[in-house]
Structure formats: C-alpha cells, structure tokens
LUMRONU-868254 format. One record per residue: residue number from 1; residue in three letters; chain; x, y, z of N, C-alpha, C in turn. Coordinates in Angstrom, 3 decimals. Layout:
LUMRONU-868254
(atom NUM; "ALA"; "A"; (X; Y; Z); (X; Y; Z); (X; Y; Z))
...
//
This chain:
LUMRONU-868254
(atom 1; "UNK"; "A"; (-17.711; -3.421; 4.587); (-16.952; -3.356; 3.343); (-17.817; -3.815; 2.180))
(atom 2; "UNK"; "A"; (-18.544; -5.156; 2.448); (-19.429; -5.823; 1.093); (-20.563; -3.852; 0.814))
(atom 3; "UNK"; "A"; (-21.196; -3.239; 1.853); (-21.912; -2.524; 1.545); (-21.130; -1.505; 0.612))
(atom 4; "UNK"; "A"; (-20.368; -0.627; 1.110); (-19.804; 0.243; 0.769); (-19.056; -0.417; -1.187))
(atom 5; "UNK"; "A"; (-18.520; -1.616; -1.214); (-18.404; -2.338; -2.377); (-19.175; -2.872; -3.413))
(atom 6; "UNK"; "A"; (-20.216; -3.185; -3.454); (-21.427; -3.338; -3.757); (-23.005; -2.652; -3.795))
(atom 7; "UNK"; "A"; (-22.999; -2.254; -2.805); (-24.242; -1.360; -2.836); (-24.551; -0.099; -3.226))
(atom 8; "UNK"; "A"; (-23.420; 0.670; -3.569); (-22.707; 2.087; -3.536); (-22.865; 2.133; -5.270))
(atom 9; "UNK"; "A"; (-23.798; 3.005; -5.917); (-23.740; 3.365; -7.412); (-22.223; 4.020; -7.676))
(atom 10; "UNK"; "A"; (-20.997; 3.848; -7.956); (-19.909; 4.475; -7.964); (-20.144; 5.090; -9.156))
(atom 11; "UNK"; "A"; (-20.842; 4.635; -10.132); (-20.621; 5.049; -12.070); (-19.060; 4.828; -12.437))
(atom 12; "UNK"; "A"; (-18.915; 5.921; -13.442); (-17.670; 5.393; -14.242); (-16.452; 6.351; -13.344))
(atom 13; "UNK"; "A"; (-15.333; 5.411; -13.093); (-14.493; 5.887; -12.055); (-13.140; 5.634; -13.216))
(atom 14; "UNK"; "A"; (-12.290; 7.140; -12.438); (-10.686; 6.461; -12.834); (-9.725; 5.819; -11.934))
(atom 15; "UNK"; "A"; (-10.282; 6.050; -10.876); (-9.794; 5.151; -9.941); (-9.922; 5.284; -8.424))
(atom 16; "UNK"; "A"; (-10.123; 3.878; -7.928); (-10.753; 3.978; -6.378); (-10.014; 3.541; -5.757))
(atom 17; "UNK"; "A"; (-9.462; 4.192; -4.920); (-8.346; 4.502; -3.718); (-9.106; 3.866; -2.302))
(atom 18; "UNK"; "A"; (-8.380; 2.709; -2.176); (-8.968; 2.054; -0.716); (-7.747; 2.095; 0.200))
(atom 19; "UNK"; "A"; (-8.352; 2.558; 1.783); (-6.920; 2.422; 2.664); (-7.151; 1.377; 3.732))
(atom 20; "UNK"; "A"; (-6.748; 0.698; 3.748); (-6.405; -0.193; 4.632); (-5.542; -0.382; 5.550))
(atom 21; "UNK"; "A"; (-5.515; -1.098; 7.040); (-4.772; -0.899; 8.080); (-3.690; -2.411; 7.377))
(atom 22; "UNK"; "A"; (-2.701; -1.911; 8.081); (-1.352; -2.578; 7.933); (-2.001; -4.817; 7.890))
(atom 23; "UNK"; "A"; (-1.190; -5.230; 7.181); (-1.016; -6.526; 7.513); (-2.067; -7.438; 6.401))
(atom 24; "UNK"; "A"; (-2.448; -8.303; 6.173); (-3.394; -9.534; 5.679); (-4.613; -9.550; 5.919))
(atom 25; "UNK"; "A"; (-5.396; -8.860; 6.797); (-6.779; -9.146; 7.338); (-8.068; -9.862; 6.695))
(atom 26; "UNK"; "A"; (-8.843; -9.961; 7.326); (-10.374; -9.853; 6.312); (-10.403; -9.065; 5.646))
(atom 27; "UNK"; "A"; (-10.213; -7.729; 6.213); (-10.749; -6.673; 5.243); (-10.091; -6.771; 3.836))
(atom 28; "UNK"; "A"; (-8.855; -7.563; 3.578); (-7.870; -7.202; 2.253); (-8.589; -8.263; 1.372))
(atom 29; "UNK"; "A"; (-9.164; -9.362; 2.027); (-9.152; -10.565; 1.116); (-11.108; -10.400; 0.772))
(atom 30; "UNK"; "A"; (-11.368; -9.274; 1.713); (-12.960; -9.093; 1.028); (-13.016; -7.774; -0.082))
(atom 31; "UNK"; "A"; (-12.112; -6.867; 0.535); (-12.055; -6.154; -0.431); (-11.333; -6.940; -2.206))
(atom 32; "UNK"; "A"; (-10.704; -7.744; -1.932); (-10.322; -8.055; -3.395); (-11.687; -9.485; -4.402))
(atom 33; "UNK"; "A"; (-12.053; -9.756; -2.560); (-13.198; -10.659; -3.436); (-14.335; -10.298; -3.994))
(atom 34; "UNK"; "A"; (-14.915; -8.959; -3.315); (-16.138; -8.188; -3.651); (-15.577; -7.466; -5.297))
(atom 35; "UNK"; "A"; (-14.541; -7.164; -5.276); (-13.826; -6.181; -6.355); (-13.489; -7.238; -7.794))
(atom 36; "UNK"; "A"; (-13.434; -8.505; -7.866); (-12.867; -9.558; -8.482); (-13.413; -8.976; -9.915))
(atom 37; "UNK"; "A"; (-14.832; -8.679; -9.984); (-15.230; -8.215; -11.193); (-15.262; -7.193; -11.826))
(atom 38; "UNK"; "A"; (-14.684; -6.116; -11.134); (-14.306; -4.790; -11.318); (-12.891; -4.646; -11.799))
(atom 39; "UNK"; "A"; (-12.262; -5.678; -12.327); (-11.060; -5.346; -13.802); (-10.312; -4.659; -12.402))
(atom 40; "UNK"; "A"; (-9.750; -4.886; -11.278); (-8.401; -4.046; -10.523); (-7.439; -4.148; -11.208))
(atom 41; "UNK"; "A"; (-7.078; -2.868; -11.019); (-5.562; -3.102; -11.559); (-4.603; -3.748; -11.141))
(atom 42; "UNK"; "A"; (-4.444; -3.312; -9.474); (-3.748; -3.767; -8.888); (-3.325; -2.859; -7.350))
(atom 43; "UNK"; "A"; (-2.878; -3.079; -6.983); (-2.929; -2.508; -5.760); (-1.339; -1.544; -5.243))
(atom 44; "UNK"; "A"; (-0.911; -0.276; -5.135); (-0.374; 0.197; -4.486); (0.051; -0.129; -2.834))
(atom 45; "UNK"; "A"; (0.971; -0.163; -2.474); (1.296; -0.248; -1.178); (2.341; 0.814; -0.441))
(atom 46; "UNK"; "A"; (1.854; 1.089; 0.717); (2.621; 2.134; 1.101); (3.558; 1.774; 2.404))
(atom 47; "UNK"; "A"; (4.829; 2.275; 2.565); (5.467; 1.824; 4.229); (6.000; 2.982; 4.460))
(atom 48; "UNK"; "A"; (6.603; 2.958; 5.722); (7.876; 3.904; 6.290); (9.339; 3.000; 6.143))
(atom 49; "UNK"; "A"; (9.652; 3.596; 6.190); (11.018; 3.125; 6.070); (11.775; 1.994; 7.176))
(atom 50; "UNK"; "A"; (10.922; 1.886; 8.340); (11.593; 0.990; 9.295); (10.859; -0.332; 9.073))
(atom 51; "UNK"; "A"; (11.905; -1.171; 10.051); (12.154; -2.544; 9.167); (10.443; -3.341; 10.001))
(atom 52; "UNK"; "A"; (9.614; -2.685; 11.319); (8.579; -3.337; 11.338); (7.870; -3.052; 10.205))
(atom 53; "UNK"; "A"; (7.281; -1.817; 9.424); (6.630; -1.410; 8.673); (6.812; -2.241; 7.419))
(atom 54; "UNK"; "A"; (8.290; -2.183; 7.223); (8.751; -3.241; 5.788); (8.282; -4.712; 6.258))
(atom 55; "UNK"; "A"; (8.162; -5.392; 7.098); (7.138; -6.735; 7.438); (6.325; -6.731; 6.801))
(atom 56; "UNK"; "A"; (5.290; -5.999; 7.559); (4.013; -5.811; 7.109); (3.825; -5.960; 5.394))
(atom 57; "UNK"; "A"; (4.803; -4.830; 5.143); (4.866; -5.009; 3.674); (4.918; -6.253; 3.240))
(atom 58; "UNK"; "A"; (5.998; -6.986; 3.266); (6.421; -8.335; 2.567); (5.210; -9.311; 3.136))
(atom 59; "UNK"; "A"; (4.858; -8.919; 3.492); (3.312; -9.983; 3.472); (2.174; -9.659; 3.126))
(atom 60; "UNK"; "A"; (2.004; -8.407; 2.686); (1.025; -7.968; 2.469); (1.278; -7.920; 0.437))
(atom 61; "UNK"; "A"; (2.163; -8.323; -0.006); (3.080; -8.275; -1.440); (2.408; -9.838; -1.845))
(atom 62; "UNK"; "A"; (3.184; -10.708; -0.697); (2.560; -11.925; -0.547); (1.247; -12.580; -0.468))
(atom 63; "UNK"; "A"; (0.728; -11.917; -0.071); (-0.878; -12.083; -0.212); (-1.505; -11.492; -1.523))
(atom 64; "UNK"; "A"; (-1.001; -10.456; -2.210); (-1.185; -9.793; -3.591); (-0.905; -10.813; -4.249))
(atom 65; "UNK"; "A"; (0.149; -11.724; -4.380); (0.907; -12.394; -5.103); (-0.305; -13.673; -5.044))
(atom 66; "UNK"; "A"; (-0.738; -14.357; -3.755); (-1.774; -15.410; -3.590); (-2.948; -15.051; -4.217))
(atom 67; "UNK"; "A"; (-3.254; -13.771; -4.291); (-4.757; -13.575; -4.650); (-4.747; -12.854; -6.443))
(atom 68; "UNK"; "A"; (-3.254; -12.746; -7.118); (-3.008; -12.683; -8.069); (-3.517; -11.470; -8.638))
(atom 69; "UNK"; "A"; (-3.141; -10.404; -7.266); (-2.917; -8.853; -7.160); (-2.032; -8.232; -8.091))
(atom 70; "UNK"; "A"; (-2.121; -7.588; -9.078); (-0.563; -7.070; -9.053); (-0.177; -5.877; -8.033))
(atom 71; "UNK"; "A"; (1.075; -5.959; -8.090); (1.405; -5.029; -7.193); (2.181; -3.751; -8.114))
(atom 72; "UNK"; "A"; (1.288; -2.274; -8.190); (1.782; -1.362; -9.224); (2.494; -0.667; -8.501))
(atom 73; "UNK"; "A"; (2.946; -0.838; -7.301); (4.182; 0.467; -6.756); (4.102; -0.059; -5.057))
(atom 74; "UNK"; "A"; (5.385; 0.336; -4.807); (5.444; 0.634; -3.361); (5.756; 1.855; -3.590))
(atom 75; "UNK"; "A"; (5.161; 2.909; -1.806); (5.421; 4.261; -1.510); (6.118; 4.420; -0.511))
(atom 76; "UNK"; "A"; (7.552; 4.962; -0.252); (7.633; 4.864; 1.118); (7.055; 5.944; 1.510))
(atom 77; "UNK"; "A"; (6.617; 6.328; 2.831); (5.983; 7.724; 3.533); (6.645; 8.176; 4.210))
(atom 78; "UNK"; "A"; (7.171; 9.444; 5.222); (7.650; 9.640; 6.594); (8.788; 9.295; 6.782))
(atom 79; "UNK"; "A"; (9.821; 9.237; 5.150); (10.907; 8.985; 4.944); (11.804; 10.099; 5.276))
(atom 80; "UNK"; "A"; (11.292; 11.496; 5.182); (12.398; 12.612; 5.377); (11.316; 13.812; 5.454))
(atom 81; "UNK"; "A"; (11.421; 15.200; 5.779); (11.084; 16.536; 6.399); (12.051; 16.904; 5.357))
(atom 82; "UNK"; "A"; (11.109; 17.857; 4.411); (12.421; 18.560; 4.004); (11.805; 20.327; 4.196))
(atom 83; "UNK"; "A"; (12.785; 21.027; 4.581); (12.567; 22.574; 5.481); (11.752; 23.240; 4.142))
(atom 84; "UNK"; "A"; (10.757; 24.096; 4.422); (10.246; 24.662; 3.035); (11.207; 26.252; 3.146))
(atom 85; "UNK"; "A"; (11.989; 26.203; 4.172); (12.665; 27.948; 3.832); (13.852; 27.230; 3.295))
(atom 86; "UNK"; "A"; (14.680; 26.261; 4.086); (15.896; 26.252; 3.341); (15.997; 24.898; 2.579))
(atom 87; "UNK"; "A"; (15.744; 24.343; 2.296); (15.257; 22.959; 1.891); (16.643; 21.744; 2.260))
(atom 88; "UNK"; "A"; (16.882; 22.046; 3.483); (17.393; 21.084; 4.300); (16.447; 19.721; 4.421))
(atom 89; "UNK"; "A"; (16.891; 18.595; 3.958); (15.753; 17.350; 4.429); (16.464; 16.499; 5.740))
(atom 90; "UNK"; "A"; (15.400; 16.140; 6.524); (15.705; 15.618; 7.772); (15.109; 14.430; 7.988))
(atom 91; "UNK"; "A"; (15.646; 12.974; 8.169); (15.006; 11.600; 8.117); (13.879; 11.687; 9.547))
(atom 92; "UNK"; "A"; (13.004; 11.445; 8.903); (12.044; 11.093; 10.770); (12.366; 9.692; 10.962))
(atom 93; "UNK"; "A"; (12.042; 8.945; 9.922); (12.498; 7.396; 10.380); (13.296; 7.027; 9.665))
(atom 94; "UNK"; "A"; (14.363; 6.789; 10.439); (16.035; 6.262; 9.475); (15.764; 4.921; 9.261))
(atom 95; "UNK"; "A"; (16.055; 4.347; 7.828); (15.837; 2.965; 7.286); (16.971; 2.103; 7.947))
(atom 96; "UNK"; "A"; (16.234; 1.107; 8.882); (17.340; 0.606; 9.282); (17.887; -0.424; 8.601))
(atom 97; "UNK"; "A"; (16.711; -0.990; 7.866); (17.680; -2.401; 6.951); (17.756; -1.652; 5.150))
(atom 98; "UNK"; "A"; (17.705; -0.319; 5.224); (17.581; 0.325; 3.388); (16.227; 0.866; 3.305))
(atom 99; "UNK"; "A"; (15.160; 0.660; 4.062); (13.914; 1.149; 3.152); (13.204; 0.337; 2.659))
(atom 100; "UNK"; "A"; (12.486; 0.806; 1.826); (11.696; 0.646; 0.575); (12.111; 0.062; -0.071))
(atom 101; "UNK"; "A"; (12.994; 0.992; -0.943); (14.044; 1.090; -2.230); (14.630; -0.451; -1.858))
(atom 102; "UNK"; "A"; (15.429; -1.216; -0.827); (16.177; -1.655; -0.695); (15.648; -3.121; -0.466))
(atom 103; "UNK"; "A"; (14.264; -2.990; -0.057); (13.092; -4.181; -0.089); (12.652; -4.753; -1.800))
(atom 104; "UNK"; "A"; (12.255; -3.566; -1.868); (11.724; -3.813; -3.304); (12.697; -4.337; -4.791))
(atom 105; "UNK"; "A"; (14.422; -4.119; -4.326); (15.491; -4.670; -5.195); (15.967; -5.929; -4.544))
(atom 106; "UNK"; "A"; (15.052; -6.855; -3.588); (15.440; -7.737; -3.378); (14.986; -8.782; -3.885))
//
C-alpha cells in the first residue's frame, strides 16, 4: 500500500477510488496515514443490505470518525435486480434490520 501511495507519480487527479476489504484493518489506517497530506475528502462506504454487512459498516464509520475521516455517503449494493424487459425489481438480500437507509437515520 505505502508503494502504490507514495511512489506512484499520480499528477493532478479528480479523484482516487480505493477498495478495500470489509472491517478496520491495517490496510484502512495506512491508507489514511500515507494519504494525510493529500487534502482527502473523505471516504465513501459501501454495504448490502444485511445486518452482518451493516456491522462492518458501523465500525468502519467509527474508525472514519477516530481518524477524522469524513464520511461523504453510504452505498447500499445488491439491494434489488431490477428485470431490464419488464422492470420488475427483485430483493437479492432482504434488509433484515432496514438497510442502509435505516442505519444511516440512526
């Protein structure tokens, strides 16, 4: 991560999209320490709609919040199928405690 963060000529960017695996790791707290001088905006976060995925989230909000991240959006993903002939939408993962939506108004 320090290489790819540092060593890498990026030039003038509108914005750099990092993905990261679920949860708190090293990787979150090096990526924001290598980045400290690079003006972040803040960080996007993405879930599914079920309530392990929303965990992850609320700690991963929490750690934004410790390292004085902002947090510019949650996404939920893999929330619904919707048919491209008849545009029927179909939940793949039914929110069992609300979602996203229902995390993020708490």
């Amino acid at each position: 991560i320090k290489q790819f963060l540092t060593d890498v000529t990026w030039g003038e960017l509108d914005a750099l999209i990092i993905d990261t695996p679920p949860g708190t790791s090293d990787e979150h707290l090096s990526i924001v320490t290598y980045l400290q001088d690079a003006k972040i905006d803040g960080a996007i976060i993405v879930t599914t709609p079920q309530e392990v995925s929303l965990m992850d989230v609320r700690k991963e909000i929490n750690f934004c919040r410790r390292v004085s991240l902002p947090v510019l959006g949650v996404v939920e993903n893999m929330s619904g199928y919707c048919c491209p002939s008849c545009g029927h939408t179909e939940r793949i993962f039914s929110p069992s405690t609300g979602g996203a939506q229902a995390m993020c108004q708490q």
